[in-house]
MARSEKOL-501273 format. One record per residue (C-alpha): residue in one letter; x, y, z. Coordinates in nm, 2 decimals. Example, Ala and Ser with C-alpha at 12.3 -4.5 7.8 and 13.67 -1.06 7.14 Angstrom:
BEGIN
 r      X      Y      Z
 A   1.23  -0.45   0.78
 S   1.37  -0.11   0.71
//
This chain:
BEGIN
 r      X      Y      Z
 X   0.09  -0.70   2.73
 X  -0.09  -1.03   2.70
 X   0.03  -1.40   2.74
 X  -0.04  -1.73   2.61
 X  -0.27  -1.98   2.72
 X   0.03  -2.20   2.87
 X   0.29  -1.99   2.91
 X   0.43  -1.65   3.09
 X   0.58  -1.58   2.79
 X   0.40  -1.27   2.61
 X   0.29  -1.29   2.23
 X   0.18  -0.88   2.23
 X   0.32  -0.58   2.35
 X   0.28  -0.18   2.31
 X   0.41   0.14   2.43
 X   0.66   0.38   2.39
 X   1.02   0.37   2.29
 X   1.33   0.53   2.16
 X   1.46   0.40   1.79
 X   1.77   0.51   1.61
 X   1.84   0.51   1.21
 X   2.15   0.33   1.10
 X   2.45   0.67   1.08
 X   2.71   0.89   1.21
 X   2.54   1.05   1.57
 X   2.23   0.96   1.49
 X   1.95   1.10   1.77
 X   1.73   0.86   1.96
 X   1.42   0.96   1.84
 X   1.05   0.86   2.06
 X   0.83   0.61   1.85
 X   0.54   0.40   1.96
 X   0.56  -0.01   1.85
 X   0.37  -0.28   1.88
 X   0.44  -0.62   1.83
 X   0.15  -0.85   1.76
 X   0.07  -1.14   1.52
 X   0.39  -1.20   1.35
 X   0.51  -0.83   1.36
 X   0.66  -0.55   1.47
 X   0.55  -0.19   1.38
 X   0.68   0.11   1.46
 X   0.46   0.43   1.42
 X   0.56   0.82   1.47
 X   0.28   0.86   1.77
 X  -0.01   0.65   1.89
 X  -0.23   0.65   1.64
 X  -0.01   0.84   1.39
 X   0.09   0.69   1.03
 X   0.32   0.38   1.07
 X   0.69   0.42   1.00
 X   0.77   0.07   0.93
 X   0.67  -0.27   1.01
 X   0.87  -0.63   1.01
 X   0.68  -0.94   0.91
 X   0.84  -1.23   1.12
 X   0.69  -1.47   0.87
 X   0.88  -1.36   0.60
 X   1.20  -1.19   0.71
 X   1.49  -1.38   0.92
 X   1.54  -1.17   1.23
 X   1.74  -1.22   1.57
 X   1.76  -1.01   1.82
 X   2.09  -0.85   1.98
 X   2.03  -0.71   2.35
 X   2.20  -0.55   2.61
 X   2.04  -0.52   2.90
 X   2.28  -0.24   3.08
 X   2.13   0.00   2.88
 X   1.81  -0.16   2.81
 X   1.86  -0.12   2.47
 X   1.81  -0.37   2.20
 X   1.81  -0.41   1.80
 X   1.63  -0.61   1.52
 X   1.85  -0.79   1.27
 X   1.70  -0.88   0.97
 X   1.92  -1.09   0.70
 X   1.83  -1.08   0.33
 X   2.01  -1.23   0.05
 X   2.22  -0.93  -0.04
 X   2.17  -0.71   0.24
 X   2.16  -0.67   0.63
 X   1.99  -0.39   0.83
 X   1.99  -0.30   1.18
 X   1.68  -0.15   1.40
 X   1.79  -0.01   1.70
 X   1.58   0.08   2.01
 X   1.57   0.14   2.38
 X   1.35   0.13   2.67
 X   1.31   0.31   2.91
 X   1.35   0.06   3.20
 X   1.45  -0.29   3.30
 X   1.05  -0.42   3.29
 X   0.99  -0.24   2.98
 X   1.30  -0.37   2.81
 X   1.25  -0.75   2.92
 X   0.85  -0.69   2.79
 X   1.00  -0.61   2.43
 X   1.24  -0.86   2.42
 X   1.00  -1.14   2.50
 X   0.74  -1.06   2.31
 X   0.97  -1.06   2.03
 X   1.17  -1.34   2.11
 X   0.84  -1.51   2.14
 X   0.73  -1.42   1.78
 X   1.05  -1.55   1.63
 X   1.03  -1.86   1.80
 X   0.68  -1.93   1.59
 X   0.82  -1.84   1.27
 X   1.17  -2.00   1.28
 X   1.13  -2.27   1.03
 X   0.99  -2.09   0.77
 X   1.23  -2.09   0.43
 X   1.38  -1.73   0.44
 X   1.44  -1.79   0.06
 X   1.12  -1.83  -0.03
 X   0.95  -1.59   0.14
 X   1.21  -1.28   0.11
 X   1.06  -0.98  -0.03
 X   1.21  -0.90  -0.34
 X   1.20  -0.46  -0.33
 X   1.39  -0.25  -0.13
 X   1.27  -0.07   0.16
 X   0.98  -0.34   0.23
 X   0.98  -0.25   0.56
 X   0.82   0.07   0.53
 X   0.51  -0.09   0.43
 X   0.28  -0.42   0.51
 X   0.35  -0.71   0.26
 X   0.09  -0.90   0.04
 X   0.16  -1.13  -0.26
 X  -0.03  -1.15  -0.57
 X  -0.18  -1.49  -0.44
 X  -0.28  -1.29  -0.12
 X  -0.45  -1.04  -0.37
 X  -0.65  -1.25  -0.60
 X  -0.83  -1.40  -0.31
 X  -0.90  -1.11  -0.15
 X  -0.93  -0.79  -0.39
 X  -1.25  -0.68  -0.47
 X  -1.40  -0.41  -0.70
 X  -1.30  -0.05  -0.64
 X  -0.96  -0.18  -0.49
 X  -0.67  -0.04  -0.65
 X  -0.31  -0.01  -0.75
 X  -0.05   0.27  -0.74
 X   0.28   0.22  -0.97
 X   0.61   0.37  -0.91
 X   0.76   0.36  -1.24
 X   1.18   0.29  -1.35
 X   1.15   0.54  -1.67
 X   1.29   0.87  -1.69
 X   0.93   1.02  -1.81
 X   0.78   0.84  -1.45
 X   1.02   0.98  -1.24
 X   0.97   1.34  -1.39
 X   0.61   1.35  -1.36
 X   0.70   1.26  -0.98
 X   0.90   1.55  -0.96
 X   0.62   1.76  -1.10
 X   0.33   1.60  -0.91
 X   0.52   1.56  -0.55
 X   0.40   1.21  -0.52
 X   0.55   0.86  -0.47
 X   0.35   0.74  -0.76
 X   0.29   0.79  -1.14
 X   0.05   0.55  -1.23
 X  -0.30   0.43  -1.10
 X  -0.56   0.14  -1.16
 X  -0.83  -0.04  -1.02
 X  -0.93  -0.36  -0.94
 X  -1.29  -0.55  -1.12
 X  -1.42  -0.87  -0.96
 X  -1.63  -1.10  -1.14
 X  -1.85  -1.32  -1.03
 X  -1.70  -1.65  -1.11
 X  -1.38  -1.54  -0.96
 X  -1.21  -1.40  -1.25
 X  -0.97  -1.09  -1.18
 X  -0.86  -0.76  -1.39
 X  -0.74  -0.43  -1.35
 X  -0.89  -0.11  -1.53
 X  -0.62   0.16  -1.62
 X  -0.51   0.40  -1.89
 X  -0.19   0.36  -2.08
 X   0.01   0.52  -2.35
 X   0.04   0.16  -2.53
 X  -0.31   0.04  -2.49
 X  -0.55   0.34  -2.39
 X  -0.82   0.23  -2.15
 X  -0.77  -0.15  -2.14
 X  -0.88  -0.44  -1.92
 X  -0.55  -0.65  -1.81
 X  -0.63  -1.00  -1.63
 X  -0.43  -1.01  -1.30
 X  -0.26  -1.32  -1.33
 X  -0.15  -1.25  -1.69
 X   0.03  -0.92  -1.58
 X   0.22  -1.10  -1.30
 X   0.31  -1.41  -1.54
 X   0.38  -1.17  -1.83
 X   0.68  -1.00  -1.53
 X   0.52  -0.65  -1.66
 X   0.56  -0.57  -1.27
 X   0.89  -0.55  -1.30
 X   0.91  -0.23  -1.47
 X   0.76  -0.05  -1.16
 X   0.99  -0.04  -0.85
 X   0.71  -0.04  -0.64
 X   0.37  -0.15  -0.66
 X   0.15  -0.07  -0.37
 X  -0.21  -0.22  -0.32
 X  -0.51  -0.02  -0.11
 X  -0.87  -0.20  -0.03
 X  -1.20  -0.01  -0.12
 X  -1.39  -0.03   0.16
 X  -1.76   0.03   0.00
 X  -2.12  -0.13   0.03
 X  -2.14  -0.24  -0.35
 X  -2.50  -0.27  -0.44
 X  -2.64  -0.40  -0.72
 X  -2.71  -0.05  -0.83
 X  -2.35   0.12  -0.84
 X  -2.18  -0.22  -1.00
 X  -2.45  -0.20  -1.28
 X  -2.38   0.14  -1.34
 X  -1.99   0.09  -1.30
 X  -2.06  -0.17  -1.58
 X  -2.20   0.00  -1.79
 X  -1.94   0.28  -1.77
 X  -1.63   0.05  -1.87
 X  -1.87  -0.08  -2.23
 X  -1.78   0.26  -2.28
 X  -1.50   0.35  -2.21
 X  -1.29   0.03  -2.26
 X  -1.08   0.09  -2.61
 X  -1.09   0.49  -2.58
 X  -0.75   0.63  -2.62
 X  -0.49   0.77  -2.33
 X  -0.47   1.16  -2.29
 X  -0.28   1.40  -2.10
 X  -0.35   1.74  -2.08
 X  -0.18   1.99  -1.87
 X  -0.48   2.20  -1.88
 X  -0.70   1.90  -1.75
 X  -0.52   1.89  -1.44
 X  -0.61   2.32  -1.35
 X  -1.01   2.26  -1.44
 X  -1.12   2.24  -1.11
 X  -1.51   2.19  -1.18
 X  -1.70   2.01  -1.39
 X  -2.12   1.91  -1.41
 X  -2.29   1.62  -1.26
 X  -2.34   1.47  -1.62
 X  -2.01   1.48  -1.75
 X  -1.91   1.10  -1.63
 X  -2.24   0.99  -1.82
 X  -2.25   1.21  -2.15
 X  -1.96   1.04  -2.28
 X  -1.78   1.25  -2.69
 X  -1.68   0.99  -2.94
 X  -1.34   1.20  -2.87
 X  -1.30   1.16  -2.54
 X  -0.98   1.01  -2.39
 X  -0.81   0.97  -2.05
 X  -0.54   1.00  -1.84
 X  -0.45   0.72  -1.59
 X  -0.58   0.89  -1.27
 X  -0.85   1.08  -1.48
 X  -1.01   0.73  -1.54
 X  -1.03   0.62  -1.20
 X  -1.15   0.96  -1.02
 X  -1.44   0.93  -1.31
 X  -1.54   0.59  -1.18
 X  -1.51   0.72  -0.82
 X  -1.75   0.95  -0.91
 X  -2.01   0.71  -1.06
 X  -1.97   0.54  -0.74
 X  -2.05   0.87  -0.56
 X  -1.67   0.87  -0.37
 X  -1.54   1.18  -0.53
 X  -1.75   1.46  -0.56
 X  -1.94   1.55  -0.87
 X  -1.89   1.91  -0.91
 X  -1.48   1.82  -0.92
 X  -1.35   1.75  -1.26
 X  -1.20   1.41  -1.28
 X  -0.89   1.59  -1.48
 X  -0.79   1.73  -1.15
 X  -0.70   1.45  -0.97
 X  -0.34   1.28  -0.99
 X  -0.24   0.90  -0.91
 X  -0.14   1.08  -0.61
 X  -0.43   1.16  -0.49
 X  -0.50   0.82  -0.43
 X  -0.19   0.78  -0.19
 X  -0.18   0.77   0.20
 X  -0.04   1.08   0.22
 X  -0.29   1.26   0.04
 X  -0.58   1.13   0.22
 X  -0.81   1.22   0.01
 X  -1.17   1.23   0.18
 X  -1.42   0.99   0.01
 X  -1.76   1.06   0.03
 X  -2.06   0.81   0.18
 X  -1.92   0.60   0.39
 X  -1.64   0.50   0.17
 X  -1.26   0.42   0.23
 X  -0.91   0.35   0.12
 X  -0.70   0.11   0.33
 X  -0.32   0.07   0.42
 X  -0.11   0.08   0.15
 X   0.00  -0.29   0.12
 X   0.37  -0.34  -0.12
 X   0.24  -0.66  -0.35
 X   0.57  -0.86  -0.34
//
């Protein structure tokens, strides 16, 4: 682990260690964690997907030890709500290293109003935290959103799909600053919604969970132009779902261009199309195929040139 400048108190630490679930006989199970900048993160291996992570910035924590067992848990206090992370080291070193290094993180952040900051969705610690002030300095085009939706007709087509999610959209930057989403509803077709107006408007508040993932892409001059001309045509054409779309598994290099009078689309339809005219998603795929799911973490969907999708971020 590391230390700071003027003290022998450390501010990062990694390794190995055993966590336990809240339950009845529970088994320790092996998890690697790291505590760094603010946080602590717990992943299934080294390198492996992360399991959860706890923002000391924005979550009261203390820390219960007990150092006969060299075991010791996270407590983190919401407004309606308590939970317990339990974990154990392996030896007296190891178990002082976490305990600093934690205690030494909670020391920065202990005047920070816990009120304020609180996340407002359940199971926030299961992903990294950003607010919708966080996201309208920093989103960029290509950069999108993936709904979890409260209706009954959202939480079927989750069953059907297997995915977390039921709705997708993406992010358009402008040049002076101004920022909208692109997506496909059943209320407004393909639309263009302005980013503050949806938060002010607490449209949000329909989804459970909204979850943001960065684009990372080389945006020329050339695939923004052509991205732009796209949405001129597109913007206004109606929402469509067909269960046949979703089994037509090719499609020609000119179908994003050569655009039917008729044509409509399908949330995740619209986005794979514009992934396409970016040259992410293969051309000889149809666009129908894809699902809001297939933008997920879990489905790791392969982009092509150079492209990629970030963390999944919950927008608090």
């Amino acid at each position: 682990h590391t230390t700071s400048p003027n003290s022998e108190i450390p501010l990062f630490h990694e390794g190995y260690v055993e966590k336990r679930s809240n339950g009845i006989s529970v088994p320790w199970k092996r998890k690697y964690c790291r505590v760094e900048n603010s946080k602590f993160m717990y992943f299934k291996d080294k390198g492996g997907r992360m399991g959860g992570i706890l923002d000391f910035t924005r979550v009261k924590a203390v820390v219960k030890k007990d150092a006969t067992s060299f075991t010791f848990s996270i407590i983190f206090r919401g407004l309606t709500m308590t939970n317990e992370f339990s974990f154990r080291a392996k030896e007296r070193r190891d178990f002082t290293a976490w305990t600093e290094a934690i205690n030494s993180q909670l020391e920065r952040n202990k005047g920070n109003n816990w009120k304020t900051l609180l996340p407002a969705v359940n199971f926030f610690w299961k992903f990294p935290l950003i607010t919708a002030k966080e996201i309208k300095e920093k989103a960029e085009t290509g950069d999108i959103m993936l709904f979890t939706g409260d209706k009954i007709a959202c939480k079927f087509q989750r069953m059907l799909t297997g995915s977390r999610f039921d709705h997708v959209a993406m992010f358009l930057k402008f040049a002076d600053g101004k920022l909208v989403f692109v997506d496909a509803t059943s209320n407004d077709g393909v639309a263009l919604c302005r980013w503050e107006g949806f938060m002010k408007s607490d449209c949000h508040q329909y989804y459970s969970k909204i979850v943001y993932r960065h684009l990372s892409l080389v945006r020329t001059f050339k695939n923004m132009s052509l991205l732009e001309g796209f949405l001129k045509k597109v913007v206004g054409k109606k929402y469509s779902l067909s269960p046949w779309r979703l089994f037509k598994t090719r499609s020609s290099r000119d179908s994003v261009f050569n655009l039917s009078d008729n044509k409509g689309y399908f949330c995740s339809e619209l986005i794979a199309a514009i992934y396409k005219l970016l040259g992410l998603f293969p051309h000889d795929i149809s666009s129908g195929h894809y699902l809001p799911g297939s933008f997920s973490l879990e489905n790791n969907t392969k982009l092509l040139n150079g492209g990629r999708l970030g963390e999944e971020m919950l927008i608090d």
